[in-house]
N, CA, C and O atoms as CSV, one atom per row, in Angstrom:
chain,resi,resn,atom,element,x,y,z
A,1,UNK,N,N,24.595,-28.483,-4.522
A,1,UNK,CA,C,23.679,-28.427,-5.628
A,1,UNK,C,C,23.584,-26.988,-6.125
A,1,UNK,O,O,23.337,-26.117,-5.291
A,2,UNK,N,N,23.794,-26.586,-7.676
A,2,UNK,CA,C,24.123,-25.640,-7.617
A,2,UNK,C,C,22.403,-25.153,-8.559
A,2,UNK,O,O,21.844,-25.922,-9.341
A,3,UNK,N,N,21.983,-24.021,-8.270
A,3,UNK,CA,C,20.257,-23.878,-8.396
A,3,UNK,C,C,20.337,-22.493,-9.799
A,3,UNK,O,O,20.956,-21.431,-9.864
A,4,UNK,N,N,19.998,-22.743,-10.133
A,4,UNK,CA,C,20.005,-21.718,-11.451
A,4,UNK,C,C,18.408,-21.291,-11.733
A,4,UNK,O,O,17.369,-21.919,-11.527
A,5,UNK,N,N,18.683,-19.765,-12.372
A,5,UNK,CA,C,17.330,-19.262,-12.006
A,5,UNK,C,C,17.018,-19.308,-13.625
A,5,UNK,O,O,17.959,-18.955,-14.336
A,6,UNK,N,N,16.081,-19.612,-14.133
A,6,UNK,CA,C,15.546,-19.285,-15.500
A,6,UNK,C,C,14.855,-18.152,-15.445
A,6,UNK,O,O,14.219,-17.506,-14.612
A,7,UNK,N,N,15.198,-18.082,-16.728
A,7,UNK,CA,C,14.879,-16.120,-17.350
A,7,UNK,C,C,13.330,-16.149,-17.143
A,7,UNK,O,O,12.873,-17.283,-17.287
A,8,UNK,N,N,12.566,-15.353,-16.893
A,8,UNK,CA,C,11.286,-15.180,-16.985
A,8,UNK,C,C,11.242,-14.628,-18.576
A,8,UNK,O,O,11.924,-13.751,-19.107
A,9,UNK,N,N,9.765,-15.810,-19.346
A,9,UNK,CA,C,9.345,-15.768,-20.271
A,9,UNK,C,C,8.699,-14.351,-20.481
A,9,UNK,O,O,7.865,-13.883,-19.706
A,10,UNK,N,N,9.218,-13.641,-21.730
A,10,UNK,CA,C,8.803,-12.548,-22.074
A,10,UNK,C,C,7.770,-12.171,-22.572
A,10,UNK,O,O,7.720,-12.593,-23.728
A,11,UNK,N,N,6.727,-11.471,-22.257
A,11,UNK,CA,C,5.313,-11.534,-22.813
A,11,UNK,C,C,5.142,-10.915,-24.225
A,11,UNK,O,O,4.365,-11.352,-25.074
A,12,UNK,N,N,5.818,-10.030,-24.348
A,12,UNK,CA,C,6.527,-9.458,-26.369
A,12,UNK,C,C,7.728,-9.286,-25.985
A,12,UNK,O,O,8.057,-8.480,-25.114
A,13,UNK,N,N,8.572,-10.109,-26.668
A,13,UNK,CA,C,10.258,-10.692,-26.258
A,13,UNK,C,C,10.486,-9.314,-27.715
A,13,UNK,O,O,11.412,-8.536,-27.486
A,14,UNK,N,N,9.977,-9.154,-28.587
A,14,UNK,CA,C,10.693,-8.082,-29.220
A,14,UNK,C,C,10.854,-6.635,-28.524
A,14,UNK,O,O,11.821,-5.918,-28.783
A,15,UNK,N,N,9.626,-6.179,-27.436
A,15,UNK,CA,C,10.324,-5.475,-26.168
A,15,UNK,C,C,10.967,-5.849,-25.047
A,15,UNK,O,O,10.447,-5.747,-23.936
A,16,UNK,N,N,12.314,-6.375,-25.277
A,16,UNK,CA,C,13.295,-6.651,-24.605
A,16,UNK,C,C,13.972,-5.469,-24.076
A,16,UNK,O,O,13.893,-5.105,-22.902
A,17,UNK,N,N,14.505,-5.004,-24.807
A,17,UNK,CA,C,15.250,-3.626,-24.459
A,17,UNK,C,C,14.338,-2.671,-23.501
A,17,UNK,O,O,14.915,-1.900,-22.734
A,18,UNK,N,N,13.078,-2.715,-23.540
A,18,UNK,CA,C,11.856,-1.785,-22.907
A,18,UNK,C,C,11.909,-2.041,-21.884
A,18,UNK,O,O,12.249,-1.302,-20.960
A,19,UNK,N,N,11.480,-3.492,-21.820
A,19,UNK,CA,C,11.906,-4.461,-20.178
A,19,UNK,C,C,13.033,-3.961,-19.558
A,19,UNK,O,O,13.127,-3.227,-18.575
A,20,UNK,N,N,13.825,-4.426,-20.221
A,20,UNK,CA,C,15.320,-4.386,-19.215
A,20,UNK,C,C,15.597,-2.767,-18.910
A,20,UNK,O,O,16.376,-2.481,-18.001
A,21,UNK,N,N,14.994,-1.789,-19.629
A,21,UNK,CA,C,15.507,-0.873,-19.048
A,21,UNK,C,C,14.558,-0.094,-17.585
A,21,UNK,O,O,14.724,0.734,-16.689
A,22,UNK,N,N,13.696,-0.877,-18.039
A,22,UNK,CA,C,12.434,-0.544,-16.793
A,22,UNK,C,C,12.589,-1.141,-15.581
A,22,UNK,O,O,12.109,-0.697,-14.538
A,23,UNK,N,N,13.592,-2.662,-15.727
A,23,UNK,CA,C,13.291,-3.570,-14.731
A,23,UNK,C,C,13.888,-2.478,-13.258
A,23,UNK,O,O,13.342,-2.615,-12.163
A,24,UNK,N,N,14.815,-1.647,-13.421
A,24,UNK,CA,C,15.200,-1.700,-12.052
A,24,UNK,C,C,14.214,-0.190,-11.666
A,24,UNK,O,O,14.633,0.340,-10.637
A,25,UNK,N,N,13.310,0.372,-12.153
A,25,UNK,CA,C,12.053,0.957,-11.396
A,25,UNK,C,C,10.777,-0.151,-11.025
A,25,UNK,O,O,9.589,0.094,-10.815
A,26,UNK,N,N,11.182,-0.877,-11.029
A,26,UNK,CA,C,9.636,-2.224,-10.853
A,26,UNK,C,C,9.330,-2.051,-9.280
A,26,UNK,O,O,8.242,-1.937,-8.716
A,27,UNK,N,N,10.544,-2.066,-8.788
A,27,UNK,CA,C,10.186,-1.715,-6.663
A,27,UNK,C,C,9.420,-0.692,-6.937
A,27,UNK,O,O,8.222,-0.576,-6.680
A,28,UNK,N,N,10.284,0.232,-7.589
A,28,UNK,CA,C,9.492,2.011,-7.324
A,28,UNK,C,C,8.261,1.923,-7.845
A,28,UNK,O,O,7.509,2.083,-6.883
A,29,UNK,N,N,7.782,1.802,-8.567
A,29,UNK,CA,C,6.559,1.382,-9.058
A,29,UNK,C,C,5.526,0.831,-8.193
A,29,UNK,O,O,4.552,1.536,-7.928
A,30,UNK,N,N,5.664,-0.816,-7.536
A,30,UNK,CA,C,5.136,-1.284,-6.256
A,30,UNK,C,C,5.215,-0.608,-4.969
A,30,UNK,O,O,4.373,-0.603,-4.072
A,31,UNK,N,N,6.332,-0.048,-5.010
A,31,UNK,CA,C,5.693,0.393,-3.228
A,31,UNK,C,C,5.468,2.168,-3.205
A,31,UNK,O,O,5.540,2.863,-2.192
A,32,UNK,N,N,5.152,2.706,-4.759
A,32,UNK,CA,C,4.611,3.933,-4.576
A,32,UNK,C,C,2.831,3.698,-4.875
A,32,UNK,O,O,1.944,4.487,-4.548
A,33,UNK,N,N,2.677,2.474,-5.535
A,33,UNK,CA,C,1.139,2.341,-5.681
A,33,UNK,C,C,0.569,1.911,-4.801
A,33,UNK,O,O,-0.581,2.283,-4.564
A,34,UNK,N,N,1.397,0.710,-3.816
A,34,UNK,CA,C,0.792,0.222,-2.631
A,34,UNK,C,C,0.842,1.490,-1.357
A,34,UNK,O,O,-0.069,1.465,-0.528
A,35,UNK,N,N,2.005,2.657,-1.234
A,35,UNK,CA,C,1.599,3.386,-0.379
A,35,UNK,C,C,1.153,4.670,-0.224
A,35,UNK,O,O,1.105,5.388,0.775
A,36,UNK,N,N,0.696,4.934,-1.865
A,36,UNK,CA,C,-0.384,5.782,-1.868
A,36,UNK,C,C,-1.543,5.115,-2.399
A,36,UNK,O,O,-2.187,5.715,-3.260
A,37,UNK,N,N,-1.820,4.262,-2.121
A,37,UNK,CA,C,-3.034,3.197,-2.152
A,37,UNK,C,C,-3.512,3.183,-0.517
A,37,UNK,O,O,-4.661,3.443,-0.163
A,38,UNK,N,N,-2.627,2.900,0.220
A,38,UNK,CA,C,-3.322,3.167,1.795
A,38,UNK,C,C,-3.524,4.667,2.415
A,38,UNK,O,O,-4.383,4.999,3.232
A,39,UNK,N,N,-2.376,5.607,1.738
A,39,UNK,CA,C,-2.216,6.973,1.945
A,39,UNK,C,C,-4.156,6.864,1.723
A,39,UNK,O,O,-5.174,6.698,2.394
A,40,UNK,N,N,-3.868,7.012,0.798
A,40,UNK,CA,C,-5.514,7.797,-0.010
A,40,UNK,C,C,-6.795,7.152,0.949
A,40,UNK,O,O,-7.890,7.697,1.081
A,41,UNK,N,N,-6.406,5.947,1.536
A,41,UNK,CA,C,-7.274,5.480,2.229
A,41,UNK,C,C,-6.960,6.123,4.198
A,41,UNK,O,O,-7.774,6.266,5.110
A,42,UNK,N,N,-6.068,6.260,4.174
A,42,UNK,CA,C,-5.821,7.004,5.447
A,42,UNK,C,C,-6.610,8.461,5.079
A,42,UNK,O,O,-7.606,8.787,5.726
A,43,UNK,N,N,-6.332,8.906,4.504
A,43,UNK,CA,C,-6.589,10.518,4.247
A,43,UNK,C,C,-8.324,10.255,4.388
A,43,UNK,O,O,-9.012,11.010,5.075
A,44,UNK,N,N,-8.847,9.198,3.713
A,44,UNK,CA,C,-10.350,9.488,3.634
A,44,UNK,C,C,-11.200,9.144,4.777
A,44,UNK,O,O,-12.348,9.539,4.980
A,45,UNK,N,N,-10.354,8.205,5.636
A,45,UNK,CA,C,-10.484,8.457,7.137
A,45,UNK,C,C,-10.799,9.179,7.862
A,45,UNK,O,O,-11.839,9.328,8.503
A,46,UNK,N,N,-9.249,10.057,7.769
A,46,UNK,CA,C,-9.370,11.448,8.491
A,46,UNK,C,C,-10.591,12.845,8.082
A,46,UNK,O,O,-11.157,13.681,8.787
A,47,UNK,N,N,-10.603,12.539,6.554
A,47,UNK,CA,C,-11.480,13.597,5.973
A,47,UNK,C,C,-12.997,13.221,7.090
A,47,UNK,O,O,-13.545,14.049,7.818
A,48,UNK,N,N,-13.323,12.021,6.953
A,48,UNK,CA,C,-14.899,11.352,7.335
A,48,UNK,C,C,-14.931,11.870,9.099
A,48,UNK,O,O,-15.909,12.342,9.678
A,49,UNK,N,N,-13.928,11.681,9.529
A,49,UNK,CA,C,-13.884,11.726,11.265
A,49,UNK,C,C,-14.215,10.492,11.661
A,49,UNK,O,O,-14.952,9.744,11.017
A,50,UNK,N,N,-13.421,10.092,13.274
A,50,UNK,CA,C,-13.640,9.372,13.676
A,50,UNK,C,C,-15.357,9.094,13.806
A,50,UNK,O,O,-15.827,7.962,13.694
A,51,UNK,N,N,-15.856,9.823,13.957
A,51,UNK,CA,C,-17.360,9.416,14.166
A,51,UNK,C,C,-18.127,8.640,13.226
A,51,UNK,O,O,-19.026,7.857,13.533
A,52,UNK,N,N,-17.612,8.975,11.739
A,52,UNK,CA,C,-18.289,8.199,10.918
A,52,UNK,C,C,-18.164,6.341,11.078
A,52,UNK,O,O,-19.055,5.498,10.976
A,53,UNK,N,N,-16.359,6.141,11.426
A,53,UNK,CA,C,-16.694,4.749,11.752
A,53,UNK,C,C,-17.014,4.292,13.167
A,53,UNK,O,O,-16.827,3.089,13.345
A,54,UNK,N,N,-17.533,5.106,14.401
A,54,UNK,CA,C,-17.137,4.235,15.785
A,54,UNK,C,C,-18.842,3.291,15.699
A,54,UNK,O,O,-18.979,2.370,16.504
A,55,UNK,N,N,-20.012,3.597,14.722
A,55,UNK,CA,C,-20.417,2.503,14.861
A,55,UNK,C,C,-20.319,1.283,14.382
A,55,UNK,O,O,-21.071,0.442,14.875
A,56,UNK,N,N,-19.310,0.840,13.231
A,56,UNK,CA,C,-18.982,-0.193,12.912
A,56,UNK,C,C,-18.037,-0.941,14.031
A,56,UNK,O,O,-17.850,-2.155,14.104
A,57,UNK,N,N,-17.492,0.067,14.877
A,57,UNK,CA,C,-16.150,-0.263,15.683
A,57,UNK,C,C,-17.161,-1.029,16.869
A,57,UNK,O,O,-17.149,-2.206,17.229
A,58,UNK,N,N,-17.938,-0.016,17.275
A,58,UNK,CA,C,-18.479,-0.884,18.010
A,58,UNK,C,C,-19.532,-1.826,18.151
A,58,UNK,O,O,-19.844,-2.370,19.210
A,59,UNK,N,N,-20.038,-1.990,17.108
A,59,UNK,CA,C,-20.607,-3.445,16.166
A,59,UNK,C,C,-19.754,-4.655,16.474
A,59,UNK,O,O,-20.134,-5.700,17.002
A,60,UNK,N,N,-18.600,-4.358,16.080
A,60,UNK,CA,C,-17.167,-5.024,16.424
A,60,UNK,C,C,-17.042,-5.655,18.142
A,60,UNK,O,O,-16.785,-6.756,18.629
A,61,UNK,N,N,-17.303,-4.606,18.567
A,61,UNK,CA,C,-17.321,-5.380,20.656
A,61,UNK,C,C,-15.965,-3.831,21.037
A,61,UNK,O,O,-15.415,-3.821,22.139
A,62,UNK,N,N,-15.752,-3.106,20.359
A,62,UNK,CA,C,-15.131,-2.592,20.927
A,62,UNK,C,C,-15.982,-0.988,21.686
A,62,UNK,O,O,-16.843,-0.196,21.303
A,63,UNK,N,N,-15.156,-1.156,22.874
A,63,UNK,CA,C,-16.413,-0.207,23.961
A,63,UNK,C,C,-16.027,1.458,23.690
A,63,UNK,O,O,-17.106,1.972,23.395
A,64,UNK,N,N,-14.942,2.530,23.662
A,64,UNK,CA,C,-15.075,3.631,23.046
A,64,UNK,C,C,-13.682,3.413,21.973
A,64,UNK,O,O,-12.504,3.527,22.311
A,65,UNK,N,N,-14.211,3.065,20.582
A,65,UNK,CA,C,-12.641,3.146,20.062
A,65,UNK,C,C,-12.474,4.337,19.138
A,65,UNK,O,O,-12.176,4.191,17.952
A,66,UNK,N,N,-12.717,5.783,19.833
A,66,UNK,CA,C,-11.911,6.654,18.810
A,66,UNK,C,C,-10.792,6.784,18.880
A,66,UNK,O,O,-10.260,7.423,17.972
A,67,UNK,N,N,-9.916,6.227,20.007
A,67,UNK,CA,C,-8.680,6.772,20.120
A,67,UNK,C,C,-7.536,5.434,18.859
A,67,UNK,O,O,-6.512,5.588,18.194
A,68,UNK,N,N,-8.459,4.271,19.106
A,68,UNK,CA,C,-8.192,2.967,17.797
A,68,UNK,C,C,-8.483,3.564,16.725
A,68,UNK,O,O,-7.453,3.582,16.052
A,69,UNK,N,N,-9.728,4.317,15.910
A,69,UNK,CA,C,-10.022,4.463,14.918
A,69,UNK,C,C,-8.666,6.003,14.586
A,69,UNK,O,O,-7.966,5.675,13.627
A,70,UNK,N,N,-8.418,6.844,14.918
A,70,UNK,CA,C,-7.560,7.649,14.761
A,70,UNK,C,C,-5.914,7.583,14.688
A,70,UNK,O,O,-5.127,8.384,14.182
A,71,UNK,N,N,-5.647,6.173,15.469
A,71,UNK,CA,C,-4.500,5.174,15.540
A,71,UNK,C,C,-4.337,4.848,13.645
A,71,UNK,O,O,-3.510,5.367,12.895
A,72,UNK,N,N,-5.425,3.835,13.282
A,72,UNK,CA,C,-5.328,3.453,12.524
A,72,UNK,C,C,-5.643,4.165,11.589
A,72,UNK,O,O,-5.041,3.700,10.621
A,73,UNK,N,N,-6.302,5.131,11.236
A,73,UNK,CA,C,-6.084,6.277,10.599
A,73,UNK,C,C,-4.497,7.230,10.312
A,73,UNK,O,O,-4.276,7.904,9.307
A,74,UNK,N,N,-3.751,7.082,11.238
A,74,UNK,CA,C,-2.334,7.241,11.067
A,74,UNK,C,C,-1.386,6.842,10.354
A,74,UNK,O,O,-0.551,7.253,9.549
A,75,UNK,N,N,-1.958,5.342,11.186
A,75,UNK,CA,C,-1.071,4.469,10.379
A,75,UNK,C,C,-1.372,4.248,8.935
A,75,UNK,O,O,-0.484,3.801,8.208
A,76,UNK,N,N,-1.968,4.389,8.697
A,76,UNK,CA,C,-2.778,4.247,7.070
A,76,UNK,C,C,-2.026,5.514,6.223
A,76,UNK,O,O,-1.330,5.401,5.214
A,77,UNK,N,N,-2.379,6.729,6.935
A,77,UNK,CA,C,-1.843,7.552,6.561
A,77,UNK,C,C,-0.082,8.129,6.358
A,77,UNK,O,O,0.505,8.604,5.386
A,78,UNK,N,N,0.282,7.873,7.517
A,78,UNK,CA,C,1.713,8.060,7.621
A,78,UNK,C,C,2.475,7.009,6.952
A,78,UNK,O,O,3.270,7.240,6.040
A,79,UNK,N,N,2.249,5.993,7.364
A,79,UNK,CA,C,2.748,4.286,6.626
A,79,UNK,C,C,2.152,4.547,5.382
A,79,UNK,O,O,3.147,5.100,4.912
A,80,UNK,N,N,1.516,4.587,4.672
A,80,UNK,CA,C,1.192,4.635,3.282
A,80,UNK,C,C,2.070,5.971,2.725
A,80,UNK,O,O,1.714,6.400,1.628
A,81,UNK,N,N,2.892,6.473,3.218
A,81,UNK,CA,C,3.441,7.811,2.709
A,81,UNK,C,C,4.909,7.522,2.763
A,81,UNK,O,O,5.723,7.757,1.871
A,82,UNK,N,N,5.127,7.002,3.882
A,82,UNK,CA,C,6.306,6.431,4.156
A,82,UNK,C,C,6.963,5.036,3.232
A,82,UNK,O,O,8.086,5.001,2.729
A,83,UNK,N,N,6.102,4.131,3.191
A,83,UNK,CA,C,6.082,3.578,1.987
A,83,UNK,C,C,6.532,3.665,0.661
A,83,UNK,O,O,7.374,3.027,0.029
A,84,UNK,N,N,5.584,4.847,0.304
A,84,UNK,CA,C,5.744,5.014,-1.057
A,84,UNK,C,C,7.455,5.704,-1.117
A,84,UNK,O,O,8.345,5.229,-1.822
A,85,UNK,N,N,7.642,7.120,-0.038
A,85,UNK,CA,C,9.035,7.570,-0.543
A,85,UNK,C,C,10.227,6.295,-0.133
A,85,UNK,O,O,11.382,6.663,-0.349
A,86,UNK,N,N,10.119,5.157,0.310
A,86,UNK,CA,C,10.848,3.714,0.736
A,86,UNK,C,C,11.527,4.227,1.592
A,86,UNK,O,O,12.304,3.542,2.257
């Protein structure tokens, strides 16, 4: 069975040419907003200190988690950076 993809309907088909020349930055676009979207949220982490969140953490049931809250502060940070350059 042979599966054929239809064109995605153009939202102003008279910018055609605009489209197509943009289409192949559309990744770059998504994974520089999604990983300086967590970057910025890692960074404001680190700015606050672990202390600002360990009482939500341990609201949560967890018994000392700065060494979790600084984990995930990393990862937020480093992975959101890493991300964005792909």
């Amino acid at each position: 069975m042979e599966q054929t993809r239809a064109e995605p309907r153009l939202l102003v088909p008279a910018l055609r040419p605009f489209y197509d020349a943009l289409e192949p930055l559309s990744w770059l676009l998504v994974r520089c907003a999604a990983g300086l979207i967590l970057a910025v949220h890692g960074w404001g982490k680190v700015a606050q200190g672990a202390g600002a969140y360990e009482p939500a953490f341990v609201k949560m049931g967890y018994q000392n988690p700065t060494a979790l809250i600084w984990f995930i502060c990393f990862v937020e940070l480093v992975g959101g950076i890493g991300i964005a350059l792909g």
